[in-house]
Structure formats: C-alpha cells, structure tokens
C-alpha positions as CSV (number, residue, x, y, z in Angstrom):
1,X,-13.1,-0.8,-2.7
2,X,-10.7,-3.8,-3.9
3,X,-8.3,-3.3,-6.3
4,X,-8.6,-3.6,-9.8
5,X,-6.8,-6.1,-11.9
6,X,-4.7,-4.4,-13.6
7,X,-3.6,-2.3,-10.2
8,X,-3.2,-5.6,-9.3
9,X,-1.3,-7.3,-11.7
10,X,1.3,-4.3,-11.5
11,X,1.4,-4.9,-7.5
12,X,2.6,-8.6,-8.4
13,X,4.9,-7.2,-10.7
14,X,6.5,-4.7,-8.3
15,X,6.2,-7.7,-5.8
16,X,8.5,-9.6,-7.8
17,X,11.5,-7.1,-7.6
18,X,11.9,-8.0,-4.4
19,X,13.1,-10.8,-3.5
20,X,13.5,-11.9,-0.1
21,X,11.5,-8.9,1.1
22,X,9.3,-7.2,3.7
23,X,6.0,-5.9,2.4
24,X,3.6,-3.9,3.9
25,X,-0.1,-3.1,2.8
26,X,-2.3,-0.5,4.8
27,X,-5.9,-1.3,4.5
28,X,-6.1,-5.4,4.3
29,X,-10.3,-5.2,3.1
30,X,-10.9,-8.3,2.2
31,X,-7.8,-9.1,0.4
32,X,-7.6,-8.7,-3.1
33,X,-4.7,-6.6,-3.5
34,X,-2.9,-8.7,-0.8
35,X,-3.4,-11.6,-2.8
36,X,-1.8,-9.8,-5.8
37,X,1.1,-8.9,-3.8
38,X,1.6,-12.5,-2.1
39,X,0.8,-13.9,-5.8
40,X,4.3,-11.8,-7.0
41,X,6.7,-12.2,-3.7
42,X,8.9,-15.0,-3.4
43,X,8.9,-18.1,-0.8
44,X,11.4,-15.9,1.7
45,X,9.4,-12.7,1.6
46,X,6.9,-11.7,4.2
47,X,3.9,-9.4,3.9
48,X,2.3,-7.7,6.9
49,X,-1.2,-6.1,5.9
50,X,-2.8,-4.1,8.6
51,X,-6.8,-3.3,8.6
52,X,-8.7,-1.6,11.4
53,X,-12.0,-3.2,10.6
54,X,-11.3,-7.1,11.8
55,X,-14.4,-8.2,10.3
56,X,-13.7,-7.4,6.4
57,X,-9.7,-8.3,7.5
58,X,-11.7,-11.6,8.7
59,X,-12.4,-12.5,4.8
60,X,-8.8,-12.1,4.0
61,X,-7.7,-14.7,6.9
62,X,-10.5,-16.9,5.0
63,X,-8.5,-17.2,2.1
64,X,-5.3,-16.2,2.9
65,X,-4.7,-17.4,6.1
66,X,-2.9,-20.6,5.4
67,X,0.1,-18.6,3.8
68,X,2.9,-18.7,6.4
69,X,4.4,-15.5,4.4
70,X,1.3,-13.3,5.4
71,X,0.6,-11.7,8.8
72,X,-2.8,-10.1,9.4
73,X,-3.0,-7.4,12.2
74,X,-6.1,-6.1,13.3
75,X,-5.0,-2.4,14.3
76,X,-5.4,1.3,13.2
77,X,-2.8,1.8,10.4
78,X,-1.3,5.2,11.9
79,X,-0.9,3.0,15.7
80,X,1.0,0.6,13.1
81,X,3.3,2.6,11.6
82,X,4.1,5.0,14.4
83,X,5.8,1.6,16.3
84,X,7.3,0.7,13.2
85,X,11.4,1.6,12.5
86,X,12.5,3.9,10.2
87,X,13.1,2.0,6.8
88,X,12.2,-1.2,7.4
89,X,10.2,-2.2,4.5
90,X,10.8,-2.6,0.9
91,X,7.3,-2.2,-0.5
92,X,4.6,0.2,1.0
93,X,1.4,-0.4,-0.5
94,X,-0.9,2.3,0.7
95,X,-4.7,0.8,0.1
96,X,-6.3,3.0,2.8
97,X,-6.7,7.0,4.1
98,X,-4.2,6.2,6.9
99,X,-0.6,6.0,5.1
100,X,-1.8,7.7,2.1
101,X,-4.1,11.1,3.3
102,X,-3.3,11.0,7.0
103,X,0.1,10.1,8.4
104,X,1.9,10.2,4.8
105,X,5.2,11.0,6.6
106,X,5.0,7.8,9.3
107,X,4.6,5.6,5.6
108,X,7.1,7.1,4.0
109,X,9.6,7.1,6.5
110,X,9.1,2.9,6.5
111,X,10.5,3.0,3.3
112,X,13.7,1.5,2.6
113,X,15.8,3.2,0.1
114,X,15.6,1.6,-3.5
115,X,12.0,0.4,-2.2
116,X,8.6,1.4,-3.5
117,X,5.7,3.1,-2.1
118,X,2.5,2.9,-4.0
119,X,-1.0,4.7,-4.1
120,X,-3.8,3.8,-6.1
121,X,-7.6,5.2,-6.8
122,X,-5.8,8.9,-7.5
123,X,-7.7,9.6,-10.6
124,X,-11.1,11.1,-10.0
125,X,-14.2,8.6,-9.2
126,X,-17.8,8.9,-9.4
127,X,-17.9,7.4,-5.5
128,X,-15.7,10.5,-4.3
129,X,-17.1,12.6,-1.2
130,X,-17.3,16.0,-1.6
131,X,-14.0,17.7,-1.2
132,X,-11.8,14.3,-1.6
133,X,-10.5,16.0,-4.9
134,X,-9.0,18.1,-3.1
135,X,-7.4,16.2,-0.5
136,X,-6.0,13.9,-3.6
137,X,-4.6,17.2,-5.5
138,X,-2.7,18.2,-1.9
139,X,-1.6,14.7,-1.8
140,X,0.1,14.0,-5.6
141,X,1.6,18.2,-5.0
142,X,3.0,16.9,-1.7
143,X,4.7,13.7,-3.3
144,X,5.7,15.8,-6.3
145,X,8.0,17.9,-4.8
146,X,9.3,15.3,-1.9
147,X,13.3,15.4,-2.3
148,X,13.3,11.7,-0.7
149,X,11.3,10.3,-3.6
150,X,11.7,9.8,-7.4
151,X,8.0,9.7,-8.1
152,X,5.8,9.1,-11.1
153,X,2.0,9.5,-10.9
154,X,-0.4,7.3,-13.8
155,X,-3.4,7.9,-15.4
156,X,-3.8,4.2,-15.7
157,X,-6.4,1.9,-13.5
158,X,-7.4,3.8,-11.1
159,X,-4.9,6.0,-11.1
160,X,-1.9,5.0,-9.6
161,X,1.2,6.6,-8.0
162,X,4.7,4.8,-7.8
163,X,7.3,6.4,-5.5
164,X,11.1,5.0,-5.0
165,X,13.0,5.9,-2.3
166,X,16.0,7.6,-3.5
C-alpha cells in the first residue's frame, strides 16, 4: 500500500532536516514514499531502500533509477539490517512488517542519535487481517515506553509514529 500524500509530504519535510544524510526505507514497493524522501533530501544525502519483492522494487528502479542518491537492494529487510552497524543512519523509515512488527530492535539500533525513525499506517484500516490490531497496539506500547526514544504517535494520515533518538 503506497503512502499517502500527506505521509508523504511530512517524509520530505523530515528529509529536509537532514542534510548531508543517510536514509533508510524498509519496504521500497514501488516507490512512492521513496520519491517523497528523495524529493526532501539534499544533493549529498544518500537513500538506501530495501524490498524483498524485486519485481514491485523493479517499478521503483523505473522511475527512480537515474538518481545517483538512491540505492535499491533487493533483500529481506531483517538480512539488511542485521549487517548493518549500530547507528548508522539518520532517518529510518519503516514502510514494511520487517523493521516495524518483526526485528523493531535491529531498526532501532540503526538509528543515529538526534535521527528519526518513522512508522506509518498505525491507525486502524478496513484492509487489516484479523489480529493486526493487536500486533499494532503491542507495537505503539513497546515504543511508548522505549527509554532510547522521545516518541510521539499521530492520529493524522494514516496514522503515523515519529520517534527521535535521544
């Protein structure tokens, strides 16, 4: 499910507080939200987006592809961030289960301090599987009492969840 405009528009803006950055996205699609995020970083910033479906990743490459900021790696998020080193990106944005409802603690531990990790699609939705209310309530308590994190949860969009890295 793409992100919406408005989740969008406030990925730019995040974006744009961090200049000369490493961004991350977990869960390319086809590239909506990484378009936001490219559309707000500046020339020296570089955005990795990870996907483990290559053919919907394939759509972002389409479009995208040309922008010598973006890489595109075809791999299992949790794979991804288990190589990664501990805070070593600026911006997290969590599109996708893994990073968000499985291996939470591998993406928060590639925050940087000062730097953002953001969640979106948190407020209840009609195309919800049974029991994924749930697994979002665990998720929100979980962040909510984090010591690491300042962390502010918005019934706005979709619902969205910003979390700075104290």
């Amino acid at each position: 499910m793409a992100s919406e405009p408005s989740t969008g528009a406030l990925l730019r803006t995040l974006a744009a507080a961090k200049p000369n950055g490493r961004f991350l996205e977990l869960g390319t699609g086809t590239g909506s939200a990484t378009a936001w995020i490219l559309d707000g970083m500046d020339t020296r910033s570089g955005l990795t987006s990870v996907d483990a479906d290559p053919a919907v990743q394939s759509i972002a490459a389409e479009v995208l592809g040309d922008d010598q900021r973006l890489n595109l790696v075809a791999q299992d998020a949790l794979v991804f961030l288990r190589n990664e080193k501990s805070e070593s990106y600026d911006f997290v944005f969590a599109d996708a289960m893994p990073g968000k409802y499985e291996g939470l603690d591998e993406a928060l531990r590639v925050v940087r301090a000062g730097s953002f990790y953001v969640i979106d699609d948190m407020l209840p939705q009609p195309s919800w599987p049974p029991g994924h209310a749930e697994k979002a309530d665990r998720l929100l308590a979980e962040l909510a009492i984090s010591k690491e994190f300042r962390v502010v949860p918005m019934a706005w969009s979709t619902g969205v969840v910003i979390a700075v890295k104290r």
